[in-house]
N, C-alpha and C positions, 0 to 999 in steps of 0.2 A: 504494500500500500504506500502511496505517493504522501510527501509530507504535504503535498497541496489539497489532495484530500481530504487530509485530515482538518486543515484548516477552514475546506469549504464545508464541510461536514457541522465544525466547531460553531463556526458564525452563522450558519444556515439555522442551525436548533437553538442559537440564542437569539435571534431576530425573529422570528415563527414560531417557536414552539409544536412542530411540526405534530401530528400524531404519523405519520410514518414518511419517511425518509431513504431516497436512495441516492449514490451519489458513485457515479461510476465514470474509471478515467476511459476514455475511449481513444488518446493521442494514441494510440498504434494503429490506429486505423486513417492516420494524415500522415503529410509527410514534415510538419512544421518542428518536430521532435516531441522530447518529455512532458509533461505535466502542463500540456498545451488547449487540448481538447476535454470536456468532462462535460454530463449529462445528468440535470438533479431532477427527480424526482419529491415532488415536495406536496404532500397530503396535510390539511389544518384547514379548522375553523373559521380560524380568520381569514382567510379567502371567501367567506360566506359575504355576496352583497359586492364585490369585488368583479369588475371586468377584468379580465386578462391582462392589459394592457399596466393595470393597477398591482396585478401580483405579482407580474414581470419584476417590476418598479423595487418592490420590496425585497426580491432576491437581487438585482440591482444596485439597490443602495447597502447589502449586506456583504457584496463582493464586489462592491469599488474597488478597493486595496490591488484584489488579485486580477480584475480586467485588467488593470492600470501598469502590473508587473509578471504579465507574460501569459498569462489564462487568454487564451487566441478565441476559443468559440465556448458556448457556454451555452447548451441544448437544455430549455426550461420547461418543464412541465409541470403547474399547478394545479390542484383537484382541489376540492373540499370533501368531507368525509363520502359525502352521497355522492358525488361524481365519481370519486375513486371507486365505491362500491358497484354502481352502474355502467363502470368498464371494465368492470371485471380483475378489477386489483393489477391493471395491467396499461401502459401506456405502448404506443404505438414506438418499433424500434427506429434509430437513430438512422436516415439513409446515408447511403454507401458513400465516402469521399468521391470525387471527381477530383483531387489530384491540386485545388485552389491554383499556386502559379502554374502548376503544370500542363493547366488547362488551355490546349492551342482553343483561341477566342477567335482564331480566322476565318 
């Protein structure tokens, strides 16, 4: 486990108080290197009453710090208890890289 991890982990369940919690590094599936790419999964309450754009905001201003020092993409997914249970305890997977600069755009 990545020490970034731990730290998006760390500030995600002190900002939210989350009732369930995933946070998983996905940088090996870029080519930007280490502790680049991760994918949180964040279940709470207080997303009740909240548009997307709003819960965004909140894991957002919980991982300024690591946007700001090398955390390159940062794949959000917010539920509240009853969304999460109505998807089946389960968010939709991460799609495949396309490679970012390796991408011929011609």
């Amino acid at each position: 486990m990545s020490a970034v991890l731990d730290v998006i982990k760390t500030k995600v369940v002190a900002a939210i108080a989350p009732d369930h919690l995933e946070v998983l590094d996905e940088s090996h599936n870029h080519s930007r290197g280490v502790d680049t790419h991760f994918r949180v999964v964040v279940v709470s309450e207080r997303f009740d009453g909240l548009r997307l754009a709003q819960r965004h905001q909140l894991i957002y201003q919980a991982l300024a710090a690591e946007l700001q020092q090398g955390v390159h993409a940062l794949a959000i997914h917010t539920l509240t208890p009853a969304e999460w249970q109505q998807n089946g305890q389960t968010v939709a997977a991460s799609p495949a890289c396309r490679g970012g600069s390796k991408v011929d755009f011609s």
